[in-house]
C-alpha positions as CSV (number, residue, x, y, z in Angstrom):
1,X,-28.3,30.4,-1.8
2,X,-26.6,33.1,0.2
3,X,-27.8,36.9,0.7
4,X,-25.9,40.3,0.3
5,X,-25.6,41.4,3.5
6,X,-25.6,44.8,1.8
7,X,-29.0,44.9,0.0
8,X,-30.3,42.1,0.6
9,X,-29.9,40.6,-2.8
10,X,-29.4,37.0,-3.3
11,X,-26.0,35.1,-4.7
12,X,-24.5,32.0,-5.7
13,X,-21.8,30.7,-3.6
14,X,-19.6,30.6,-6.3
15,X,-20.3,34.6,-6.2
16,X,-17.1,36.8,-5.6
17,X,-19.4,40.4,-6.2
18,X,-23.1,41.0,-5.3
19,X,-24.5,41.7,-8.3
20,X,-26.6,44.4,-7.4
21,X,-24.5,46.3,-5.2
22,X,-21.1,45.1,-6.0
23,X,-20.1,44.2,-2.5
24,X,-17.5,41.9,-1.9
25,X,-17.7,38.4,-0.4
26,X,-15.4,37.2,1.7
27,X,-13.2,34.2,-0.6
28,X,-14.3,30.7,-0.5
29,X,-11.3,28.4,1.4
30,X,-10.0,26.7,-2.0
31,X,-9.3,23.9,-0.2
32,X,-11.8,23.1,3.1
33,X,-10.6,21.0,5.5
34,X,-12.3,17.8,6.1
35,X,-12.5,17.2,9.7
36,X,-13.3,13.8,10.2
37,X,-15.0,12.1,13.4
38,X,-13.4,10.1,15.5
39,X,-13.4,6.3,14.3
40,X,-15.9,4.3,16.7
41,X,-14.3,2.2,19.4
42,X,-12.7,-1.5,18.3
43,X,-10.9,-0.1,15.0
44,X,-7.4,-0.6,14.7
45,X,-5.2,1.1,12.2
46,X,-1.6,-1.0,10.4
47,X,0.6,0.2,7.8
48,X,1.2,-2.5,5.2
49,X,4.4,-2.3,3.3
50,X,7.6,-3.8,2.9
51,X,10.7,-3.4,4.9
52,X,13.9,-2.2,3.9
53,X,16.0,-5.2,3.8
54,X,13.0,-6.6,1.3
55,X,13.6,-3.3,-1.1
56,X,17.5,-4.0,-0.6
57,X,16.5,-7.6,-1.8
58,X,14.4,-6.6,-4.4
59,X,16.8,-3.8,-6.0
60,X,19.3,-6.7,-6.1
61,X,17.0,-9.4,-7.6
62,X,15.8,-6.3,-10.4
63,X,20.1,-5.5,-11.0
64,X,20.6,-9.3,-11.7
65,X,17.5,-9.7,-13.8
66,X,19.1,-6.6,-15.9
67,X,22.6,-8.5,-15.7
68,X,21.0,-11.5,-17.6
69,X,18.7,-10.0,-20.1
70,X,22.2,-7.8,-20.9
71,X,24.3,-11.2,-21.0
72,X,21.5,-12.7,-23.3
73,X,21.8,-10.0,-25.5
74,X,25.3,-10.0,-26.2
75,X,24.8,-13.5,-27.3
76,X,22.4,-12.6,-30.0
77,X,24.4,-12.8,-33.0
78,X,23.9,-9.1,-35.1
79,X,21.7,-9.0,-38.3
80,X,23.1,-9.6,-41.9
81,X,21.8,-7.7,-44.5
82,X,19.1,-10.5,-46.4
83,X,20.7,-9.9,-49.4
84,X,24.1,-7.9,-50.7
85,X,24.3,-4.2,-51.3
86,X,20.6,-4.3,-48.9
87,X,21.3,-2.3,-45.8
88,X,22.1,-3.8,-42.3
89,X,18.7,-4.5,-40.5
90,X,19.4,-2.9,-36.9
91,X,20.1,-5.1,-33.8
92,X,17.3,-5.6,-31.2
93,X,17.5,-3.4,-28.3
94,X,17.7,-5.6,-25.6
95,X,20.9,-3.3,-24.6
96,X,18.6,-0.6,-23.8
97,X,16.0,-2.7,-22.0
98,X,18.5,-4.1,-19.3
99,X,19.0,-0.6,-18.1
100,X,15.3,-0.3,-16.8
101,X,15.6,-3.4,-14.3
102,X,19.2,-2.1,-13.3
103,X,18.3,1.8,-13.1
104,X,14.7,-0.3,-11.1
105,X,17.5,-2.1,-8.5
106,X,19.9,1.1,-7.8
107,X,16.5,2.9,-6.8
108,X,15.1,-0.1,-4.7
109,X,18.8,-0.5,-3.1
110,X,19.3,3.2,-2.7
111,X,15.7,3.4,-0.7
112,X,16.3,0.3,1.4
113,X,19.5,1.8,2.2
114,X,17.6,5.1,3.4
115,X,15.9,2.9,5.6
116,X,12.3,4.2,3.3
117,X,9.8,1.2,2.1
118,X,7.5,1.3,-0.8
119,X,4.9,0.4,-1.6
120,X,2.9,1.4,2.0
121,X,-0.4,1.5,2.9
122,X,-2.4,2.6,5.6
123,X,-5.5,0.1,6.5
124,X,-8.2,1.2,8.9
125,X,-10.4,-2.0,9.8
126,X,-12.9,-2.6,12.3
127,X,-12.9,-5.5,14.8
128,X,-15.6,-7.7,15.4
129,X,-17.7,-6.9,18.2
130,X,-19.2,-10.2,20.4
131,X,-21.5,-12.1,17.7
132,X,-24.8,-12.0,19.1
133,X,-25.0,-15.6,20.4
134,X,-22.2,-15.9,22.5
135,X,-22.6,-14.8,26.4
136,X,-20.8,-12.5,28.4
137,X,-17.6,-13.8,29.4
138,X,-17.5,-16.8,26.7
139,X,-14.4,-17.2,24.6
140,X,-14.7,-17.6,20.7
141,X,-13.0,-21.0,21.6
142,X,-16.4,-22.1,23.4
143,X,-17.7,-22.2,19.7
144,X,-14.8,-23.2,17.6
145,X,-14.9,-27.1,17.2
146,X,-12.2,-29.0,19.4
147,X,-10.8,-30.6,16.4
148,X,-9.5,-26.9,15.6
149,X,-8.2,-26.5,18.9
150,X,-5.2,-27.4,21.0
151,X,-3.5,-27.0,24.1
152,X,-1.4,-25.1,25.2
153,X,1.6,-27.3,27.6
154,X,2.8,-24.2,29.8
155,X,-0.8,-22.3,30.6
156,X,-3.1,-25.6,29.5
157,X,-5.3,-22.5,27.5
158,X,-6.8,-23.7,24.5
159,X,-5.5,-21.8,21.1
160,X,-6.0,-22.4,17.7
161,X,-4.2,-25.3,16.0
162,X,-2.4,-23.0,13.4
163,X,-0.8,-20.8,16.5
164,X,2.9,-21.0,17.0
165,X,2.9,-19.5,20.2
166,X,0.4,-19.3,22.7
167,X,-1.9,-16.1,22.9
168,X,-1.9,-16.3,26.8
169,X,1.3,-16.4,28.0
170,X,2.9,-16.5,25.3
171,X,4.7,-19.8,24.8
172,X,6.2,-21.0,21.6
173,X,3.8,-24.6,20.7
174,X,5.3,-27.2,19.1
């Protein structure tokens, strides 16, 4: 609790007037900022999200998928009434629903065309610091098993099997 630095009376923070005195406090920030520390050494930051050309690819795949469900439903042959003088039973809307994936593709195109890319999300992860057993100066490769490994032919490093290009200097591995 806070005190009326009039009187002396105590408040609430959610106070606006001393209730003794009738002093005015000074607003409460709506909205505080959160200042957050700095992240600790090692973390890396990457924005994960599709590019443009994938929404242009996208909006395209979503028009034709519109395209065919519309094509389908002209096919549908229209409702007969089940028996004369009943009334006509009404037609499916499949009309109706093609226009979601179409209006879905112009919006994808248009964006990818704006050069924007959605969805995208920021990820903040840490990297590993040196496991406990390993010694200064070893490589993670002095405890990966060799049948994991191979080697590089420009640099003769060894990388990991699944590498296509070497992480030393850089050459594309067969």
């Amino acid at each position: 609790m806070s005190v009326c630095t009039q009187c002396g009376t105590a408040y609430l923070p959610s106070a606006q007037f001393c209730s003794n005195c009738g002093f005015a406090f000074a607003p409460h920030p709506v909205n505080p900022v959160i200042i957050l520390p700095p992240p600790p050494p090692g973390t890396q930051k990457a924005i994960i999200g599709s590019s443009p050309t994938a929404e242009i690819i996208g909006g395209v795949f979503f028009i034709i998928i519109g395209i065919v469900i519309f094509a389908a439903s002209a096919s549908i042959p229209s409702p007969t009434p089940p028996f004369p003088g009943a009334p006509t039973p009404a037609a499916p809307p499949f009309g109706l629903i093609a226009v979601i994936p179409i209006l879905v593709g112009i919006v994808m195109l248009a964006l990818g065309a704006m050069g924007i890319s959605i969805p995208q999300t920021q990820v903040t992860y840490q990297t590993r610091s040196t496991p406990s057993y390993m010694r200064a100066g070893d490589s993670a490769y002095d405890y990966t098993p060799k049948s994991f490994l191979k080697q590089c032919p420009r640099c003769g490093q060894e990388v990991p099997i699944a590498a296509l290009s070497c992480y030393h200097c850089g050459a594309i591995l067969p």
